[in-house]
C-alpha positions in Angstrom: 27.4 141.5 91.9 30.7 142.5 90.2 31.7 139.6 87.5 35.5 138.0 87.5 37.1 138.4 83.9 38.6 135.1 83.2 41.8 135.9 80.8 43.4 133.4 78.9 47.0 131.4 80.1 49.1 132.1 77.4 52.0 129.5 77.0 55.4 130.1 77.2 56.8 130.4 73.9 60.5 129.2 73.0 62.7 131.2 71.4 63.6 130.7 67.9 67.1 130.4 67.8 66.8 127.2 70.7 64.3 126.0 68.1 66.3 126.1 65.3 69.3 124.6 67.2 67.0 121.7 68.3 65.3 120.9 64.3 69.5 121.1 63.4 70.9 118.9 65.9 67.6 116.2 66.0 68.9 114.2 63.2 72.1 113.5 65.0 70.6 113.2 68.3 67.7 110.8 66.5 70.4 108.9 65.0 72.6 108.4 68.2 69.7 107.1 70.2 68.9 104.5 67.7 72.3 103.4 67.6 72.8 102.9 71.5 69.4 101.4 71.1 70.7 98.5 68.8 74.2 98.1 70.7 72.1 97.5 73.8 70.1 94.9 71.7 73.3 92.9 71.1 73.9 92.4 74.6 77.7 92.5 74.1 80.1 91.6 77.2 82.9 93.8 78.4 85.8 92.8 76.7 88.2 93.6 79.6 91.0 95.9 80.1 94.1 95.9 77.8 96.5 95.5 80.6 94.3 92.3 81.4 94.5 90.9 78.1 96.8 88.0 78.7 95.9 87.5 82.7 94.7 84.0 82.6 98.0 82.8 80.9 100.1 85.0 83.5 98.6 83.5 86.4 99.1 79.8 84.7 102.7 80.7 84.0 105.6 81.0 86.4 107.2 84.2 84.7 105.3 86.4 88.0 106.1 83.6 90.3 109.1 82.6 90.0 112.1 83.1 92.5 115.7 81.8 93.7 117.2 81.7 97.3 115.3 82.3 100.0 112.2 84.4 101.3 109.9 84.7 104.1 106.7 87.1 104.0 105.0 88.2 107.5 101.3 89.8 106.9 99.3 90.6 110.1 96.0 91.6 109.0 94.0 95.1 111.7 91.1 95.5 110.7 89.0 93.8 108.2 86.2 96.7 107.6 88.2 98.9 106.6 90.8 95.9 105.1 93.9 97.1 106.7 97.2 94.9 107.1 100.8 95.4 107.1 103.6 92.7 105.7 107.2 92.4 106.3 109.3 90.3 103.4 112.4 89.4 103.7 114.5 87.9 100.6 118.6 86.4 100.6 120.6 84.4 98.5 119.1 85.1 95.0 121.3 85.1 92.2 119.8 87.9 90.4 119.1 90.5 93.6 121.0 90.9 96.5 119.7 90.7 99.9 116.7 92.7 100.6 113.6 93.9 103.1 110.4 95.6 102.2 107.8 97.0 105.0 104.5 97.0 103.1 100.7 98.3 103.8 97.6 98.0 102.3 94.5 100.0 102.9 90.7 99.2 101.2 87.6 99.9 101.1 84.7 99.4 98.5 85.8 103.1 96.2 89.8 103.3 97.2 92.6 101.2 97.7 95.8 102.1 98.9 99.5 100.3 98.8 102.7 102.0 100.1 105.7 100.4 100.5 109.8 101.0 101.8 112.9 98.9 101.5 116.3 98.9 103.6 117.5 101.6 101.1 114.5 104.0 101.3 112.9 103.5 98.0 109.5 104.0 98.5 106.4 102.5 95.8 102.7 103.5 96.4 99.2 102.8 94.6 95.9 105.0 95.1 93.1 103.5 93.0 89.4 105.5 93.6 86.7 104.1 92.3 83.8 106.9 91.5 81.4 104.8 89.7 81.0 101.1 88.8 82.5 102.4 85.5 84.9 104.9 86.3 88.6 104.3 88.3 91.4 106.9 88.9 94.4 105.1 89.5 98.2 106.6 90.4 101.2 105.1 91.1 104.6 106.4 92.2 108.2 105.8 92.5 110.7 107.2 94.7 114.3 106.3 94.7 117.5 108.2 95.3 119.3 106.3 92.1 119.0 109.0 89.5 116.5 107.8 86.7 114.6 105.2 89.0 112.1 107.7 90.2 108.8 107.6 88.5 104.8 109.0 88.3 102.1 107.4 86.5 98.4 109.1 86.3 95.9 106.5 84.8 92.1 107.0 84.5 90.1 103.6 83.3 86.6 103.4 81.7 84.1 100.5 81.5 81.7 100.7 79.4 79.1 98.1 78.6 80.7 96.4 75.8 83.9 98.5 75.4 87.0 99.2 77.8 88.9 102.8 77.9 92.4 103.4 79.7 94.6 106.5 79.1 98.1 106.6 81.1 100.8 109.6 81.5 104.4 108.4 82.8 106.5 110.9 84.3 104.2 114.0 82.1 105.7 117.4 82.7 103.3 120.2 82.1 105.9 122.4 81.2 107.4 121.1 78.1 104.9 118.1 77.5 107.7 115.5 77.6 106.5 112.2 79.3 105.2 108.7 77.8 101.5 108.7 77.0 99.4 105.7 76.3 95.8 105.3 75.1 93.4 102.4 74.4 90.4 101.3 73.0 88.7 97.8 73.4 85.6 96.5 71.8 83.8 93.6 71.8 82.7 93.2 67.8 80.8 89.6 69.1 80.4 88.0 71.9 83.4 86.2 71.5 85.6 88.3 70.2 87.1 91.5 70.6 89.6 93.7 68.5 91.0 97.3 70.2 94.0 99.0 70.1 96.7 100.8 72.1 98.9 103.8 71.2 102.0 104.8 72.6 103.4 108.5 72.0 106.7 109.4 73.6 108.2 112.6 74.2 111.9 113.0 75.5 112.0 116.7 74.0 111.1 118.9 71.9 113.1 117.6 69.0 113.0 113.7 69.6 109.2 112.2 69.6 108.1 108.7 68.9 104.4 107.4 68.2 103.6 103.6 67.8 100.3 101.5 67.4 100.0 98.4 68.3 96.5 96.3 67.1 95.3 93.6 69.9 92.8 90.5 69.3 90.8 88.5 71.7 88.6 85.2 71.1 86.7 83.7 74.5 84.7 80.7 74.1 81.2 80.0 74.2 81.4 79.0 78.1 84.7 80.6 78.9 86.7 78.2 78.9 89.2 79.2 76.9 90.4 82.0 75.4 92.9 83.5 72.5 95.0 86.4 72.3 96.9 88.5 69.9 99.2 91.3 69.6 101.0 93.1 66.7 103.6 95.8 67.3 104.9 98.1 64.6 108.5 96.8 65.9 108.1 93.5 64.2 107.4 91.7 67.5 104.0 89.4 66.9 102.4 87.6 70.4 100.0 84.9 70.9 98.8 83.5 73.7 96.4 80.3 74.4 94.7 79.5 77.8 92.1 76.6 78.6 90.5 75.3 82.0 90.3 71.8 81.3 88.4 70.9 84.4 87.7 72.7 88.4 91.7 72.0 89.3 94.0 71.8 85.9 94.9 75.0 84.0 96.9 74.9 80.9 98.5 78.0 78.6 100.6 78.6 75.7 102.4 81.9 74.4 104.5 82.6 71.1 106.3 85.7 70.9 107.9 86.1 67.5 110.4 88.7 66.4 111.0 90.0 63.2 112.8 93.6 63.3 115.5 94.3 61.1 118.5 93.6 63.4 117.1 90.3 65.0 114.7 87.4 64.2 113.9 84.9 66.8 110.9 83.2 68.5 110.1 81.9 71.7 107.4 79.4 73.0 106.4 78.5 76.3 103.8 76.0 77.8 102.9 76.0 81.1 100.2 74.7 83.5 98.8 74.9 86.6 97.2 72.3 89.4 95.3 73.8 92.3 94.5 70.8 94.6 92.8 71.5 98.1 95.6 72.3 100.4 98.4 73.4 97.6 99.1 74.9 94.2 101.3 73.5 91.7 102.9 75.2 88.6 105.1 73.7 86.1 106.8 75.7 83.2 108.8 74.5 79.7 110.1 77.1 77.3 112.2 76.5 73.5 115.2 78.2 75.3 115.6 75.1 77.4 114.4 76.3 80.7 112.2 74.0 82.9 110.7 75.0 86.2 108.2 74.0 88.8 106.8 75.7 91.7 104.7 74.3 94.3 102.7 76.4 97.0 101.8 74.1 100.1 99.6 75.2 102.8 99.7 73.1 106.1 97.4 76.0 107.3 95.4 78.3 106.5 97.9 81.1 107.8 100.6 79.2 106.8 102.2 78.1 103.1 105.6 76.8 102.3 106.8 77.5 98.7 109.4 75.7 96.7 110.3 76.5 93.2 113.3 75.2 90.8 114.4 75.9 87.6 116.8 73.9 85.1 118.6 75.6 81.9 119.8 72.9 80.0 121.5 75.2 77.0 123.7 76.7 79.8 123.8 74.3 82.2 122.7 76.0 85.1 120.3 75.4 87.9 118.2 77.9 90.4 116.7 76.8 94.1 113.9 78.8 95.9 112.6 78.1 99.8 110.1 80.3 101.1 107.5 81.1 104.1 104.0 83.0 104.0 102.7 83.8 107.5 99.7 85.1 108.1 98.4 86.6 112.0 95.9 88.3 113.4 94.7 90.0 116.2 90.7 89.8 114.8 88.6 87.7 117.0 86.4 85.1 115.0 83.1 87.7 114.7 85.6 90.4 113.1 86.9 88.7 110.4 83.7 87.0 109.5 83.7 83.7 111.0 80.6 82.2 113.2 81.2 82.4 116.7 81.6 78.9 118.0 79.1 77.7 120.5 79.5 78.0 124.2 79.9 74.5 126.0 78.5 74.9 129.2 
């Protein structure tokens, strides 16, 4: 009976240079590890984006909200899976703009968004946004106008991490000579109240005429959120704090102090504002140090249908603004596509 010669497995070796390269790099990668390791000990929150920075105080004050004259917007919602819906806005009388109408679109679903618009004289704005992660956005938005100058491109790409926010933008870059406006940021949460980041602006009209400026940003959130403190220092000499508290379910209440202090000017401005959401309406109310008071009030009877009225008082030069305006909203869903329960049959 012929015997089977066992032979012995011999393992597969590594070769020395990947060895070597591992027993060089392992202190680094050993030290990396344990340093993730104790950030994700800390537990530290997102800190937000720097764009967001003052967004509770903007959506307090009336600077975003604000109009004169009159206006009616028209929104007609297709499809709610895909969110798809189309608005017409019409505005007149203003004492700032003349007389104007925008066909608008918006497209959505959970990784991309999408916003076009067109006014009467063909200018044309649209927004892309494409999520490809929880952390990770794309964003682009564009410009078209036939007044030389007004046309514009911007390229963005966001990152969130854990307990720190990334955002780099090109404006108008051209891959040719380089010229363009390009801005980076950095926030970080230091605590878990506050967090301190920056945001760098380089700008390149040619070859021969640069500029590079820093600005250094600050951010203080309460214990249980409700409040929070801003701060932002430009090399210009321009300093800006902001202060916003929710003082119960329905009252909002902010404060901002922008101070200059270049060479060729020095002022300061301070505005308090606040904010009322009640159960059918919205009211806003506004007082700044250059005299300026103004109110705006957002009334729903519906709904699918808000009247808005908004004023605004300049008592250094004497001058007064009066706003009127209609949101309608209409839709061709039945109750089962947008969501609602269907109503029971009465037989």
């Amino acid at each position: 009976m012929a015997s089977t010669a066992v032979h012995p497995t011999k393992e597969a070796s590594v070769p020395s240079h990947l060895s070597e390269k591992h027993s060089f790099f392992s202190p680094v990668t050993t030290l990396y590890t344990r340093f993730s390791q104790w950030r994700r000990s800390l537990d530290l929150p997102n800190p937000g984006t720097v764009e967001n920075l003052q967004k509770e105080v903007k959506l307090t004050h009336l600077t975003n909200f604000m109009f004169d004259g009159a206006k009616a917007d028209l929104t007609k919602s297709l499809s709610m899976v895909p969110a798809f819906q189309v608005t017409h806005s019409f505005s007149l009388g203003s004492q700032i703009a003349p007389p104007a109408y925008n066909f608008g679109a918006v497209y959505a679903t959970n990784s991309v968004f999408l916003q076009g618009s067109v006014d009467h004289e063909g200018n044309v704005n649209a927004r892309c946004n494409r999520g490809w992660s929880e952390h990770f956005i794309s964003k682009m938005q564009a410009q078209l106008s036939h007044q030389p100058g007004h046309s514009m491109l911007q390229l963005e790409q966001d990152y969130q991490g854990q307990d720190y926010a990334l955002n780099f933008k090109a404006v108008n870059p051209s891959p040719s000579d380089l010229s363009g406006i390009y801005i980076g940021s950095y926030f970080q949460s230091v605590t878990k109240n506050l967090a301190l980041g920056f945001e760098s602006l380089y700008q390149r009209q040619s070859p021969e005429l640069t500029e590079f400026a820093t600005s250094y940003l600050a951010k203080y959130t309460g214990t249980k959120k409700d409040w929070i403190a801003t701060a932002q220092v430009q090399p210009s000499g321009i300093l800006q704090t902001t202060y916003w508290q929710k003082l119960s379910d329905k009252v909002e209440v902010a404060a901002d102090l922008q101070v200059i202090a270049a060479p060729s000017r020095r002022d300061a401005i301070a505005t308090l504002g606040a904010k009322y959401d009640l159960r059918m309406s919205t009211f806003r109310a506004q007082l700044d140090s250059t005299g300026k008071v103004s109110a705006l009030l957002e009334q729903r009877f519906a709904p699918t249908f808000a009247f808005l009225v908004s004023g605004e008082v300049d008592h250094f030069k004497n001058a007064a603004k009066v706003g009127v305006g209609v949101m309608i909203e209409s839709s061709n869903l039945t109750p089962e596509e947008m969501g609602a329960p269907p109503q029971p049959q009465i037989i």
